[in-house]
C-alpha positions in Angstrom: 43.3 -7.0 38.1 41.8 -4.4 37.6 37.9 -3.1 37.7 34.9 -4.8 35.8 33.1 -2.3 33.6 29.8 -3.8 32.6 27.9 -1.2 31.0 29.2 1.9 29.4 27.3 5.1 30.6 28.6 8.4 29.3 25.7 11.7 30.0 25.6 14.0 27.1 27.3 11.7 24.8 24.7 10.3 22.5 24.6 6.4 22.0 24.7 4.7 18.7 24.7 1.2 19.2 25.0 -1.4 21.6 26.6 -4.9 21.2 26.8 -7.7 23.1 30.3 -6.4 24.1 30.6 -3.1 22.9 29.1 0.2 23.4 29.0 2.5 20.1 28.6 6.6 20.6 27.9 8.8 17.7 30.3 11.7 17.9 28.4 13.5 14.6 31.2 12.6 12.0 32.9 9.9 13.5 32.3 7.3 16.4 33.6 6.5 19.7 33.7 2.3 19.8 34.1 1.0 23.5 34.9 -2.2 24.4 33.3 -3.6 27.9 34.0 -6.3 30.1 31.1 -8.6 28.5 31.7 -11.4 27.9 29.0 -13.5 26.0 28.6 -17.2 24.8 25.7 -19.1 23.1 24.2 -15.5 22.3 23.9 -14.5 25.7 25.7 -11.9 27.9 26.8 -13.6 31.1 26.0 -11.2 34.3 29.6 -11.3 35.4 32.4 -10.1 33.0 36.2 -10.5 33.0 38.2 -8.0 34.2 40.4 -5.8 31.5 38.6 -7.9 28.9 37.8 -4.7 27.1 41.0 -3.5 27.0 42.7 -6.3 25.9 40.7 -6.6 23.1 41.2 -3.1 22.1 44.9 -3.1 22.6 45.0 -6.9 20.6 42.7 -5.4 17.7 45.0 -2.0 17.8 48.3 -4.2 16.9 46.4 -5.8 14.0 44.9 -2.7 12.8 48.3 -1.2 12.6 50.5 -4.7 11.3 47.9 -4.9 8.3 47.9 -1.4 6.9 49.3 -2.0 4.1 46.9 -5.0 3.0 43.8 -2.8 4.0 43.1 0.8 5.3 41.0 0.6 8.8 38.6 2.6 10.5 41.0 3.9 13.3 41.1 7.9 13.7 42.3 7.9 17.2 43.0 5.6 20.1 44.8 8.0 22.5 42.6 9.3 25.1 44.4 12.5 25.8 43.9 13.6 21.8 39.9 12.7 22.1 37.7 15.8 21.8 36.9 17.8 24.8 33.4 16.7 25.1 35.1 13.1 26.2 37.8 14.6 28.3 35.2 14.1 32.0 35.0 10.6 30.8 38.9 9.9 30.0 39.4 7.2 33.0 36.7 5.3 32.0 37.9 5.2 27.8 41.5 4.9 28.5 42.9 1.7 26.8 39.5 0.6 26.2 38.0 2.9 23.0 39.1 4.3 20.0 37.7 6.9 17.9 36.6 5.8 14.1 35.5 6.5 11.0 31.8 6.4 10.2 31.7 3.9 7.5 29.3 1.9 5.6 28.4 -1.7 7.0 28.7 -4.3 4.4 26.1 -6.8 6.0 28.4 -9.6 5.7 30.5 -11.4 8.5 33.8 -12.2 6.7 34.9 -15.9 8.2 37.9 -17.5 7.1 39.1 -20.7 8.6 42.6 -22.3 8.3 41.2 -25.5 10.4 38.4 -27.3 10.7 36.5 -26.7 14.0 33.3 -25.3 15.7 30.9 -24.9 13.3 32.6 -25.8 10.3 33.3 -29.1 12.1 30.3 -29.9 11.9 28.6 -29.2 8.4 31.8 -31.0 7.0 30.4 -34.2 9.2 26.9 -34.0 7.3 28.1 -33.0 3.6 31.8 -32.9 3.6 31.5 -28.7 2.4 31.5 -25.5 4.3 29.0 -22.7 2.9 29.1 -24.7 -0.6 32.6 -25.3 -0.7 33.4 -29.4 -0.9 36.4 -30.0 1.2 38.9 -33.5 0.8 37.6 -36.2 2.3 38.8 -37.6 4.9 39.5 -34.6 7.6 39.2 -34.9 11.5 38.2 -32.3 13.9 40.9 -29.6 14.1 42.5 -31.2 10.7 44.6 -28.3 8.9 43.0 -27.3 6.0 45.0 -27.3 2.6 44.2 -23.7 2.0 42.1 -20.8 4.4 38.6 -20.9 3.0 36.2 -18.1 2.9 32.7 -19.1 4.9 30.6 -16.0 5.2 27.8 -15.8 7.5 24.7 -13.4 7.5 25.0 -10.6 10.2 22.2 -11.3 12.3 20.5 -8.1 14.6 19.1 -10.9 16.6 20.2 -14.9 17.4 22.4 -16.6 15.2 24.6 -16.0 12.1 23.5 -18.3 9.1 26.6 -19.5 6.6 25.9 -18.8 3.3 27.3 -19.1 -0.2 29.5 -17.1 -2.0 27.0 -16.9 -4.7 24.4 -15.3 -2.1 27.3 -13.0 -0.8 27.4 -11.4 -4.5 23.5 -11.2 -4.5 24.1 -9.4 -1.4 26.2 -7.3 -2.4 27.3 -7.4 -5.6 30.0 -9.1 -7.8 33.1 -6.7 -7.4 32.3 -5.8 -3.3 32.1 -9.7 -2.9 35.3 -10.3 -4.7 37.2 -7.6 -2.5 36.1 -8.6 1.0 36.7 -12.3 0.2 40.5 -11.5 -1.3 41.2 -8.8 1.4 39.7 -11.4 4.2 41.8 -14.6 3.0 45.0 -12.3 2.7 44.5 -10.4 5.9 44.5 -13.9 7.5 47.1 -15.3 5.6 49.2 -12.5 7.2 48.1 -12.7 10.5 48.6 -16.6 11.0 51.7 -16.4 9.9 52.7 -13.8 12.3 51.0 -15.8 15.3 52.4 -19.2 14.5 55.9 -17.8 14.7 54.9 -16.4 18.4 53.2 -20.0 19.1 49.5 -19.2 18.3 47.6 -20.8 15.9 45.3 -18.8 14.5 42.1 -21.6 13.9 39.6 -19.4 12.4 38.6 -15.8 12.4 36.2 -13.2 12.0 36.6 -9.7 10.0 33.7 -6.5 9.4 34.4 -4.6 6.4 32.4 -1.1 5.4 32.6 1.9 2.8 34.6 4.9 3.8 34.6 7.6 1.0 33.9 4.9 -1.7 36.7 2.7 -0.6 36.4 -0.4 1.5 38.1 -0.7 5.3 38.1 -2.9 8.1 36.0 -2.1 11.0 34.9 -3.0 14.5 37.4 -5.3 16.1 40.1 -7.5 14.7 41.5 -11.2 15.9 40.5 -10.7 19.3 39.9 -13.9 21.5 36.4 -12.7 20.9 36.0 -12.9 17.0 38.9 -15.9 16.5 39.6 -18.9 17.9 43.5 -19.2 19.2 45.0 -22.3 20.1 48.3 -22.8 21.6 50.5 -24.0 18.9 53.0 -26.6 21.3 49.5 -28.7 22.6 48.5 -28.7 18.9 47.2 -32.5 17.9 44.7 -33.0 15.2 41.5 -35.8 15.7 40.4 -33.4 19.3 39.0 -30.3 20.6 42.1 -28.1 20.9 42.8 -26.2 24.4 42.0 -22.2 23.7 43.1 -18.8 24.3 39.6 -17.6 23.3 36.3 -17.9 24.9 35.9 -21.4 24.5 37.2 -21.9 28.1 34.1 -20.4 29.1 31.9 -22.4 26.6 33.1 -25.6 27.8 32.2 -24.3 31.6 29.0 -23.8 30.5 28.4 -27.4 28.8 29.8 -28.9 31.8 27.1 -27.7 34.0 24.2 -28.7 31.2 22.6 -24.9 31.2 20.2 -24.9 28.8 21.4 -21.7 26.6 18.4 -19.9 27.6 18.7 -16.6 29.6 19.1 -15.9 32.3 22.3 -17.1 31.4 24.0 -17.9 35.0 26.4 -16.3 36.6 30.9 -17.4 36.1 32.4 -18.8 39.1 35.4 -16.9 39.8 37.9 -19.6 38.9 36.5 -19.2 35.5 36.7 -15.6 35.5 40.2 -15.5 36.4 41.5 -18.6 34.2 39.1 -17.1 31.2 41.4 -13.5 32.1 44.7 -15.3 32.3 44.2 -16.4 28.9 43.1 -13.6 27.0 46.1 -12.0 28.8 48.5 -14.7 27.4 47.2 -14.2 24.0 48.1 -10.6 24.0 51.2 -10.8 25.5 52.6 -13.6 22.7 50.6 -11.5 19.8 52.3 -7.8 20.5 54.9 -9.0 22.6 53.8 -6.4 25.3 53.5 -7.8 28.7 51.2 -4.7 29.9 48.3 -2.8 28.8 
């Protein structure tokens, strides 16, 4: 395994942003997107991370960015640290695998969800009023049921706390009629393509998460894509509707944290390393079925 990079410190470079998981720099006309070892869950950053995390999600969300090219352009200028700009070259060990280089777009301040199952959240507001963000479902789904078709259930972005589902009415308030239109198509085929792709290596593809911006008046995919971070993967063989479903994503270390009643407030405490390593293993696994690459 290799070494846990917490925090992202690069002198002279100037920062942008900073996520729960990833460090943004601003490289004038572009921006240099780093992915950590963070690992966060219930909104907070635990104080331990996963080794290689970052890099797994960057290489998972580099196969995806390149499979769906033709369905959407993306924000990717570079990902090969020997072709970054020589003001990065002192810094290369600590980008390799990890970064990419993209295009300064636009944030449309929508998070595009789309679910093919019912689970997590969605689970839940079908229990109360049988819809999802205004959309009635069939009656008569259990928890992990396959939907009959993917749905689109935006969220707000939140700067702080949680995301809050909202309508596709209040996305085109948002941002308009035709924007709304295009994320919600290019979001429900994007997954369409992807799931399809997955289930044929043995991953279901439960529900995901895309980020969509303007780029020289045309709209692209940003940030990260079907990572165990912003997706929830479940191995297709253990696959039985009516149950929680065994995960490739985070929700190992979710169900860690239930199990020992913490109270979701920070300090948030610290992984043991059986979780660490088992949490590693199956972001790992997830990679290795998706690209069919057993290294990073």
């Amino acid at each position: 395994m290799g070494d846990i990079l917490l925090d992202i410190d690069l002198p002279g470079i100037k920062p942008f942003k900073k996520g729960k998981v990833r460090n943004v720099f601003d490289l004038g006309d572009s921006l240099l997107l780093v992915a950590s070892d963070r690992i966060s869950a219930f909104d907070s950053v635990m104080p331990n991370g996963i080794p290689d995390k970052g890099a797994i999600l960057t290489q998972i969300s580099l196969f995806w960015f390149d499979f769906t090219k033709n369905i959407i352009m993306n924000h990717i200028i570079q990902s090969d640290v020997e072709k970054y700009p020589p003001q990065l070259k002192p810094f290369k060990d600590k980008l390799a695998k990890r970064s990419i280089i993209g295009k300064k777009a636009e944030l449309i301040p929508v998070e595009c969800v789309v679910r093919g199952y019912l689970s997590g959240s969605g689970w839940k507001e079908y229990q109360k009023s049988q819809s999802i963000c205004g959309l009635k479902l069939p009656a008569g789904l259990s928890e992990s049921s396959k939907l009959p078709e993917p749905i689109f259930t935006p969220t707000t972005k939140a700067e702080q706390g949680h995301d809050l589902n909202i309508t596709f009415e209040q996305v085109v308030e948002l941002v308009g009629a035709q924007t709304a239109r295009t994320i919600k198509d290019k979001t429900i085929a994007l997954y369409k393509a992807c799931a399809d792709h997955a289930d044929k290596k043995g991953i279901i593809i439960a529900d995901t998460k895309f980020e969509f911006g303007f780029y020289n008046g045309e709209i692209i995919i940003i940030d990260e894509m079907l990572t165990p971070d912003s997706s929830r993967f479940w191995p297709k063989d253990l696959y039985k509707a009516g149950q929680g479903q065994p995960s490739y994503d985070k929700q190992f270390v979710r169900d860690y944290l239930e199990s020992i009643k913490w109270n979701k407030e920070p300090p948030a405490p610290e992984l043991p390393e059986e979780v660490v390593k088992k949490t590693r293993e199956k972001y790992m696994e997830a990679y290795t079925k998706l690209t069919g690459r057993s290294k990073l």
